[in-house]
C-alpha angles and dihedrals in degrees: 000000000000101000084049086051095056096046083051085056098043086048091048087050099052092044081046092053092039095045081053090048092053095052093048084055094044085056100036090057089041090051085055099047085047085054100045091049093050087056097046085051096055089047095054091048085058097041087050097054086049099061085040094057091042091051087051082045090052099040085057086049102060099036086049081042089053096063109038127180088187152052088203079042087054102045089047094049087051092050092050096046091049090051091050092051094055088046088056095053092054098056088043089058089040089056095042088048086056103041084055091050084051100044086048085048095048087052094048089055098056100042092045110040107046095226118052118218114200122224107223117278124307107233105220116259117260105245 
């Protein structure tokens, strides 16, 4: 009985240990995942102001582009506004690629971790 008692205490320890492992891991994971969405927030916030500043940019362009002195004035103007608009595409890409990953992330988290915590609140893109 005793002998059957101390194995019953070695095998409660080590459940015991294993059980504390897999919490640690659990944290540690979640911690990741924390730390991956607030950088993909943060990414998104500047990507955001980005495409805010380039629509003001834009706006400017095609107001200045309304009323030109020039033909050189003109050409320039049409250059400059092709190029913003590409700009704008690819931080639009660049947006949409990371709101996926976050999404995914958001996903993984939920479905891996049991609880979910939830990063504050996501503001909506600007265009």
């Amino acid at each position: 009985v005793e002998r059957l008692t101390e194995e019953v205490l070695v095998l409660r320890e080590k459940v015991a240990i294993a059980e504390s492992q897999q919490q640690e891991a659990t944290g540690n994971r979640r911690q990741q995942l924390l730390l991956m969405l607030e950088g993909l927030v943060a990414e998104r916030n500047r990507l955001n102001e980005a495409l805010q500043a380039e629509r003001q940019l834009y706006g400017s362009l095609v107001k200045f582009h309304a009323h030109p002195d020039s033909a050189a004035r003109d050409h320039t103007l049409q250059v400059e506004l092709e190029g913003v608009q590409e700009l704008r595409g690819q931080l639009e890409e660049a947006l949409g690629r990371s709101l996926e990953c976050l999404s995914r992330l958001e996903t993984q988290g939920a479905i891996g971790g049991g609880e979910q915590e939830r990063v504050r609140a996501l503001p909506q893109h600007a265009f």
